[in-house]
C-alpha positions as CSV (number, residue, x, y, z in Angstrom):
1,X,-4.7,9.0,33.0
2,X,-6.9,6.7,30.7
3,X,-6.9,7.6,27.0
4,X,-9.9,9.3,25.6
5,X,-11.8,7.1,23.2
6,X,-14.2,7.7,20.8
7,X,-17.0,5.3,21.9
8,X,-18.7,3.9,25.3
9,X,-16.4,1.6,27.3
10,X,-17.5,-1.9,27.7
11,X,-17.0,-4.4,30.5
12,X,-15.2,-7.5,31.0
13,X,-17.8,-9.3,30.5
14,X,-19.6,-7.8,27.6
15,X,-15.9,-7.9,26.2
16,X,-15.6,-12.0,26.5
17,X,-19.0,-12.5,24.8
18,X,-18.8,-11.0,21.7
19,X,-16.6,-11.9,18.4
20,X,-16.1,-8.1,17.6
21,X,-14.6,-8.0,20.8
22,X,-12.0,-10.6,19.8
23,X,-8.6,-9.5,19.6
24,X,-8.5,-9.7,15.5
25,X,-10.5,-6.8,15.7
26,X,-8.7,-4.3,18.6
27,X,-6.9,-2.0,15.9
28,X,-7.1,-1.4,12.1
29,X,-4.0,-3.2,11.3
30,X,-5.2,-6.2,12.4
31,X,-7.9,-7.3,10.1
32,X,-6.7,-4.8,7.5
33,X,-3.3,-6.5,7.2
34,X,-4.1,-10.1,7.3
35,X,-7.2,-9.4,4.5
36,X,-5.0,-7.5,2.9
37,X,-1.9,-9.9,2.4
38,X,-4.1,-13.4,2.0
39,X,-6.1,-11.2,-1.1
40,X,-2.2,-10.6,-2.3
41,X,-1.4,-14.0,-2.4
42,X,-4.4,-15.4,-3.9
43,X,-5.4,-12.5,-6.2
44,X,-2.2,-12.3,-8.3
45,X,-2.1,-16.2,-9.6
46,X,-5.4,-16.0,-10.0
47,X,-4.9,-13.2,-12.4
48,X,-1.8,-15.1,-14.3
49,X,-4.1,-17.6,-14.9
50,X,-6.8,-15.4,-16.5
51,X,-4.4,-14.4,-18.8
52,X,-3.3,-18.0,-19.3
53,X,-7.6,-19.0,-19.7
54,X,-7.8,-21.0,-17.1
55,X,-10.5,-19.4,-14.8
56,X,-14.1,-19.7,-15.5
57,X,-15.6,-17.4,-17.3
58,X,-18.3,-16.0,-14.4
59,X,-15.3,-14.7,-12.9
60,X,-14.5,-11.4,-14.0
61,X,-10.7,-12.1,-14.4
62,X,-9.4,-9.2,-17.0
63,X,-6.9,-6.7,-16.8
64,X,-9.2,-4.5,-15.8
65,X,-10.2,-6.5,-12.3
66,X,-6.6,-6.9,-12.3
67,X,-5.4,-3.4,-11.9
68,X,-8.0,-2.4,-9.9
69,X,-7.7,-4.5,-7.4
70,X,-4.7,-4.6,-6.8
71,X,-4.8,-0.4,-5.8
72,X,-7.8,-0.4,-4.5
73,X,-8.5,-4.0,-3.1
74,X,-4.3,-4.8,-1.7
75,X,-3.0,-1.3,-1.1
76,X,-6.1,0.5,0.1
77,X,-6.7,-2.3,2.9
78,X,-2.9,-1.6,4.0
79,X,-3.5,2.2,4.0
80,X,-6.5,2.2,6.1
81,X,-4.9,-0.4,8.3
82,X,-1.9,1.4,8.8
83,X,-3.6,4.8,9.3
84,X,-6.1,3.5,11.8
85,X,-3.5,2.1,13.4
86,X,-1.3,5.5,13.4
87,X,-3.7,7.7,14.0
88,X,-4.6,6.2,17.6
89,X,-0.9,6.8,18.4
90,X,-1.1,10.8,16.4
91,X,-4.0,11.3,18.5
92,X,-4.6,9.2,22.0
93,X,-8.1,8.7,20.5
94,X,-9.5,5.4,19.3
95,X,-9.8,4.5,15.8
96,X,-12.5,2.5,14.6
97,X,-12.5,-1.2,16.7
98,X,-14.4,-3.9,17.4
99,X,-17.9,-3.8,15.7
100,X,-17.2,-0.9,13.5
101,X,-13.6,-2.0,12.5
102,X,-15.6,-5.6,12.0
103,X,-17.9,-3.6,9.7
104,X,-15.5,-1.8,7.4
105,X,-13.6,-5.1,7.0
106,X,-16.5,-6.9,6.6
107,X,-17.5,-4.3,3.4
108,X,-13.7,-4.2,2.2
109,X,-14.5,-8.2,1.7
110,X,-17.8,-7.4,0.3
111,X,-16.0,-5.3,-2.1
112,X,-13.7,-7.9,-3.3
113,X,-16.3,-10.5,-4.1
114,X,-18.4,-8.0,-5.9
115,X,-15.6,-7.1,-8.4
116,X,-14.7,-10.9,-9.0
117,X,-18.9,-12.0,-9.7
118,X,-21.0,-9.4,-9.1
119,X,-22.7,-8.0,-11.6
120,X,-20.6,-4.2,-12.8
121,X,-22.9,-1.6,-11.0
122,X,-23.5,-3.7,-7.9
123,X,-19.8,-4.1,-7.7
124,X,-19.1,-0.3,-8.2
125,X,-21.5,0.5,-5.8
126,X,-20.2,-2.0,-3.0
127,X,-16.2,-1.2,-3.8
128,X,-16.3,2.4,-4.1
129,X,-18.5,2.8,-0.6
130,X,-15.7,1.7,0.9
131,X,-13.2,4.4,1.0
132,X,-15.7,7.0,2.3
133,X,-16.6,5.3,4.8
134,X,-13.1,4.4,6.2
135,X,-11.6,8.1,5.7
136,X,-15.1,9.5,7.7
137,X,-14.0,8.5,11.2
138,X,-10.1,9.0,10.1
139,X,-11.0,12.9,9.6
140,X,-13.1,12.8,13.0
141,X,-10.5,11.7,15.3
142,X,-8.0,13.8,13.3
143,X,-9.8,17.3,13.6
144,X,-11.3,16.0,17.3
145,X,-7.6,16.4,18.3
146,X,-6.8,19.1,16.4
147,X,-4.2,17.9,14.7
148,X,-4.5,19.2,10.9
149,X,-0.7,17.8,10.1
150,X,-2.5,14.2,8.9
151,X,-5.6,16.4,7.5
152,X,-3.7,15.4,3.8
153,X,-4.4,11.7,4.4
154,X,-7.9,12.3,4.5
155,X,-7.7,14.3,1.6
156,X,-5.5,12.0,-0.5
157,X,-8.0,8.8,0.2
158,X,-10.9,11.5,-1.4
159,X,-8.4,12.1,-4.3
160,X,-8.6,7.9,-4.3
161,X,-12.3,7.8,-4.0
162,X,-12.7,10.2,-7.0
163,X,-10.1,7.7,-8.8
164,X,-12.2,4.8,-8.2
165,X,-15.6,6.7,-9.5
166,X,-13.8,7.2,-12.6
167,X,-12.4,3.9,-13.1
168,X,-16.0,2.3,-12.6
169,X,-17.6,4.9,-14.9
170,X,-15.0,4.3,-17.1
171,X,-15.1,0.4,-17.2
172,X,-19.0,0.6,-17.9
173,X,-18.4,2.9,-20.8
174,X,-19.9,5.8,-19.4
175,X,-16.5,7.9,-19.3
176,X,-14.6,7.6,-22.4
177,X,-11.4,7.3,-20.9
178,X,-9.2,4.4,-20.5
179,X,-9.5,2.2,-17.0
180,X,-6.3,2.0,-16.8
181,X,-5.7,5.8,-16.4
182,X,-7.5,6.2,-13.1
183,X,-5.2,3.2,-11.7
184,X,-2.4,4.6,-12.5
185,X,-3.5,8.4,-11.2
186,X,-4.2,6.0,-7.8
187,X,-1.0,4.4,-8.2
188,X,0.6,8.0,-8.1
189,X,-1.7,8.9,-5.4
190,X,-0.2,6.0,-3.3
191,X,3.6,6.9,-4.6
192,X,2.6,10.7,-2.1
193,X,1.3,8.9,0.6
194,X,5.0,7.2,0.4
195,X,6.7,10.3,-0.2
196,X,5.5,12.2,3.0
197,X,5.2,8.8,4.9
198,X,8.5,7.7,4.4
199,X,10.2,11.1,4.7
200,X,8.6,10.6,8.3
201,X,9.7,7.3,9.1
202,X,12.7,5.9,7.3
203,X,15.6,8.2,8.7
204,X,14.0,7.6,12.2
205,X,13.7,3.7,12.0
206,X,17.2,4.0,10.5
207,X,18.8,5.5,13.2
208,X,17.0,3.8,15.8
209,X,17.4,0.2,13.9
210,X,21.8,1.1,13.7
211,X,22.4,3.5,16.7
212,X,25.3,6.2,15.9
213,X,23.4,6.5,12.3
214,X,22.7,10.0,11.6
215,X,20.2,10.0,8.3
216,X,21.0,14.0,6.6
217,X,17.5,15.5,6.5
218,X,16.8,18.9,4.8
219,X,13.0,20.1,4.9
220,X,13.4,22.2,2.0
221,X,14.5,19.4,0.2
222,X,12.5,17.4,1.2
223,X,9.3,20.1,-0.3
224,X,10.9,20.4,-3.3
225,X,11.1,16.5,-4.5
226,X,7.6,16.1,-2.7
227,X,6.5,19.1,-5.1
228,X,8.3,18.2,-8.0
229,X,6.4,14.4,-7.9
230,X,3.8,15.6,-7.5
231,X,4.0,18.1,-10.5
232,X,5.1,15.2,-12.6
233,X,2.4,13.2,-11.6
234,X,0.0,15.3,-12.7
235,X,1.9,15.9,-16.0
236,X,1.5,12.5,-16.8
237,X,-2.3,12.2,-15.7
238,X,-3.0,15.2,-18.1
239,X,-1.0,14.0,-21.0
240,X,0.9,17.4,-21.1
241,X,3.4,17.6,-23.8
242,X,6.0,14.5,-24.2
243,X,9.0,16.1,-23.1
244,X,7.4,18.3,-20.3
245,X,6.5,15.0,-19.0
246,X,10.3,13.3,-19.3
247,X,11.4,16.7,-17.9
248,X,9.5,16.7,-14.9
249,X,9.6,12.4,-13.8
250,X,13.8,12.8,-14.5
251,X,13.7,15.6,-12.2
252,X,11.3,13.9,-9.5
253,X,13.5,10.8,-9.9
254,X,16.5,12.6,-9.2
255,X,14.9,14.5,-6.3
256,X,14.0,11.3,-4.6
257,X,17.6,9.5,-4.7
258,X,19.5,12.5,-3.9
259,X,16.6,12.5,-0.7
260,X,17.3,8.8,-0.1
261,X,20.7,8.8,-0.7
262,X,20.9,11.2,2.4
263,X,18.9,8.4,4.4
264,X,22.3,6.8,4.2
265,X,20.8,3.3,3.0
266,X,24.3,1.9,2.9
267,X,24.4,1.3,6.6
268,X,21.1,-0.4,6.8
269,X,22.6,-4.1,4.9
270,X,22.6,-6.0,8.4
271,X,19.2,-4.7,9.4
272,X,16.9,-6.0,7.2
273,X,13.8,-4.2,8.8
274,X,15.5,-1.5,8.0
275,X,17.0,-2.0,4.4
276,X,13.6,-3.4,2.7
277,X,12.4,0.3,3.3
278,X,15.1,1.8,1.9
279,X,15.4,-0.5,-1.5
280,X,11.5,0.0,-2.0
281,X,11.5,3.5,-2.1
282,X,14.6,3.3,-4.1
283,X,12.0,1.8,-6.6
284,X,9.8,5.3,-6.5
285,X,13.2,6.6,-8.1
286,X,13.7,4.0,-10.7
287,X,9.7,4.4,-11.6
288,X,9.6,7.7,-12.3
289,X,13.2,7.2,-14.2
290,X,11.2,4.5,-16.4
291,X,8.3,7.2,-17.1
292,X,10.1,9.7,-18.1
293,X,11.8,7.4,-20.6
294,X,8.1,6.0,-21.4
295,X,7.0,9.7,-22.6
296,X,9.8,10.0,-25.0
297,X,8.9,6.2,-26.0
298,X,12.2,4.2,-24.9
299,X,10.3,2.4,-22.2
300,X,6.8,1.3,-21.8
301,X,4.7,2.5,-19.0
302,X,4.1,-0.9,-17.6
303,X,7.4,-1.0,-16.4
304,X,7.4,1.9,-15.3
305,X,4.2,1.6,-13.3
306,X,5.2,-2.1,-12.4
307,X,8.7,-0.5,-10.5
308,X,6.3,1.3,-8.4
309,X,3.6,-0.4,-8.1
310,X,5.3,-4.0,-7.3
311,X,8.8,-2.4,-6.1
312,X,7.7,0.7,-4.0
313,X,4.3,0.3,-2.8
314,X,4.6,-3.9,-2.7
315,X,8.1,-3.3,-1.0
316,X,7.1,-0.4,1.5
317,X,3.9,-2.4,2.4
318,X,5.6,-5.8,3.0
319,X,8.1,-3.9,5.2
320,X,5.7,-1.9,7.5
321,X,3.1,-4.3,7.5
322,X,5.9,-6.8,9.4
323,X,7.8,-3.8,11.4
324,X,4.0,-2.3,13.0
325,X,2.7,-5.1,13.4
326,X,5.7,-7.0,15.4
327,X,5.3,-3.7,17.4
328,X,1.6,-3.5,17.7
329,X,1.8,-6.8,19.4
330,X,4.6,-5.9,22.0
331,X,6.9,-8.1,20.0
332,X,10.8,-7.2,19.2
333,X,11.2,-5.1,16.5
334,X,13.7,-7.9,14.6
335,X,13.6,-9.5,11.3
336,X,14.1,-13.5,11.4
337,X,14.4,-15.5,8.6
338,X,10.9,-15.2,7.8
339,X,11.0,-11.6,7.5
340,X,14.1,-11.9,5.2
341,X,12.9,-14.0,2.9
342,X,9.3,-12.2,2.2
343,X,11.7,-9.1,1.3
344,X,14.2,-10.9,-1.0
345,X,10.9,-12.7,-2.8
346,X,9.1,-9.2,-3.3
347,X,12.4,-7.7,-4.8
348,X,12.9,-11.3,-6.7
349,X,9.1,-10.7,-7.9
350,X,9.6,-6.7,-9.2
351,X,13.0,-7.5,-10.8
352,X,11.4,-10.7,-13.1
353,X,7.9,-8.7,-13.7
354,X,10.5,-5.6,-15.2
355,X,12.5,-8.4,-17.1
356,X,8.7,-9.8,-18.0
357,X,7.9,-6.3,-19.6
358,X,11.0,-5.7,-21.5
359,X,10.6,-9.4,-22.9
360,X,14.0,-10.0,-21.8
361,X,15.7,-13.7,-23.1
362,X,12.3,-14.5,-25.1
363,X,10.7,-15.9,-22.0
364,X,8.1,-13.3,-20.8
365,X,5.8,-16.0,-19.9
366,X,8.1,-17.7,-17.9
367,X,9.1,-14.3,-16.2
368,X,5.5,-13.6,-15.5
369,X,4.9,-17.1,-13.5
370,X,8.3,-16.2,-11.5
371,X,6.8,-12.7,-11.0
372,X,3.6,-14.1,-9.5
373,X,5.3,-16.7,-7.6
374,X,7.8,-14.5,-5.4
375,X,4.9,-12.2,-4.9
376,X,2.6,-15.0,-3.8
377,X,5.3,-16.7,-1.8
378,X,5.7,-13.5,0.5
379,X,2.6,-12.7,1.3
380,X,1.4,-16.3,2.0
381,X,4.7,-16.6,4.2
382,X,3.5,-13.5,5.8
383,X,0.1,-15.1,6.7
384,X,1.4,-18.0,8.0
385,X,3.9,-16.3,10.4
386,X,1.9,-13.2,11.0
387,X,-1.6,-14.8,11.3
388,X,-1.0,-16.2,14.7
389,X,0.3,-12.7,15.9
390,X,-3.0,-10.4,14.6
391,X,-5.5,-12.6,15.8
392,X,-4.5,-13.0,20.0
393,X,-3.5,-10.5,22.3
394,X,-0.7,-8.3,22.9
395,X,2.0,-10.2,24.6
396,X,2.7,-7.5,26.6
397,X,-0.9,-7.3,28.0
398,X,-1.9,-3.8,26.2
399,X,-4.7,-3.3,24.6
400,X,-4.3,-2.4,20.9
């Protein structure tokens, strides 16, 4: 039986004369991941080199373009590519393709060159339309199929829109709050999304990627270090009391390695589509061990939002944006070299930008550049590779 889709089909012919009929533009991961890595490997040097002076001064280079964009420019692309992409396999429906898909990546690019030149409330506007209208046909294929398990996606890319708002109102001085606080709420947002995601995925992929693994889950475990991040999310959002705050991210960070730990992680070393997952959400751990030593003031909160910002959500998205889309194309699902060495460059990059924010042997600067580097190396390597792969056919002559 054909699978239901959500517009009019087309014919052969109407499907050869068209560009958003191309293959780039078949399924959200497509576009979304190739945008989405390139803007990673330009957007970060260009940043280091802000902070070194060396950009013109028309660009809007600053921390503040840097933070942003790298939540809700980098990650957000990923998200939406990765949930269009899953939600046509939750639901048999289609996901946005072809002209709309063209559309939404078309304004996700808008986006991006609006925050670098445009002027600040035509670049609010244009960024922050974004979200809304990506999650909109999300939520319609979602409760068209009745299936209200993903319905918190939706609602945590609202929780994202109302973090972007505030970071816009708060970068034109209409909020007085800092910038920085709505990224990091988003960064938190992101570090759920991971939490439920890869409470999904990980044990399956692990025993599937080393057959005779059994990964230990426990669903009430699993609630209660969900719950308990989430509680110390918010606690640091609200700037409860200092050692509420250490209280609850110890207790998160604890939750999540004992949860890991039961992902038996130590089996995965040969697999290295497997083990990336596992050492990036290891990171989620170590971040929320770094915040809770940031609220009683023996860390800073860069480092701690660096662990999961660079470590989890860089690490988690360079590992499923290689594993779907090697299957999205009817590839092997196999790491070759070039899979290896984007994962070893994003751990290279996290562990130098931590050593960066402690200072560590004098040579932040130096750190920084290494940082940028490793992080810039992987995602151009995934272009290069990947590139090829998003933008023809399935090799196995499905559509997607």
């Amino acid at each position: 039986m054909a699978l239901l889709t959500i517009e009019e089909p087309r014919s052969p012919a109407q499907g050869k004369s068209s560009l958003t009929h191309h293959p780039f533009f078949r399924l959200g991961f497509r576009p979304f991941y190739l945008l989405a890595a390139a803007f990673a490997a330009i957007s970060v040097p260009l940043w280091l080199a802000g902070y070194f002076g060396l950009t013109p001064s028309r660009l809007h280079v600053n921390i503040n373009w840097h933070v942003h964009e790298m939540v809700f420019g980098f990650a957000v692309a990923v998200i939406i590519g990765f949930i269009f992409t899953a939600g046509r396999n939750w639901t048999g429906l289609w996901t946005p393709r072809r002209g709309h898909l063209a559309a939404l990546a078309g304004l996700w690019l808008a986006g991006r060159l609006a925050m670098l030149v445009c002027p600040p409330a035509l670049a609010a506007v244009v960024d922050v339309s974004f979200l809304p209208l990506a999650a909109w046909p999300i939520y319609r294929v979602l409760k068209r199929a009745g299936n209200k398990r993903n319905y918190f996606l939706v609602a945590l890319l609202g929780l994202l829109t109302c973090a972007n708002i505030v970071f816009h109102l708060s970068a034109n001085g209409i909020l007085a709050v800092s910038p920085i606080a709505p990224v990091e709420a988003a960064i938190l947002i992101v570090v759920m999304i991971e939490s439920v995601m890869g409470g999904r995925v990980i044990p399956g992929f692990t025993s599937n990627g080393i057959p005779g693994t059994k990964p230990i889950t426990n669903p009430k475990r699993d609630s209660i270090s969900i719950a308990l991040t989430a509680l110390a999310s918010v606690a640091w959002i609200a700037h409860l009391p200092a050692p509420l705050v250490a209280a609850l991210t110890f207790a998160a960070s604890v939750t999540q390695l004992t949860r890991l730990v039961g992902w038996k992680p130590q089996v995965t070393l040969r697999k290295p589509l497997v083990w990336i997952l596992h050492v990036s959400y290891a990171w989620i751990a170590v971040g929320f061990f770094l915040l809770s030593l940031a609220a009683l003031q023996y860390a800073t909160s860069s480092a701690a939002f660096h662990a999961l910002a660079v470590g989890s959500m860089g690490g988690l998205i360079i590992g499923m944006i290689t594993r779907t889309a090697l299957g999205h194309t009817g590839r092997p699902l196999a790491a070759g070299r070039s899979e290896t060495l984007m994962y070893l460059l994003i751990q290279a990059g996290v562990v130098a930008r931590l050593l960066a924010a402690a200072n560590a042997f004098g040579v932040r600067d130096v750190l920084l550049v290494i940082a940028a580097a490793s992080w810039s190396a992987a995602f151009l390597l995934y272009v290069a590779v990947y590139a090829p792969y998003l933008t023809r056919a399935r090799i196995d002559g499905r559509d997607g």
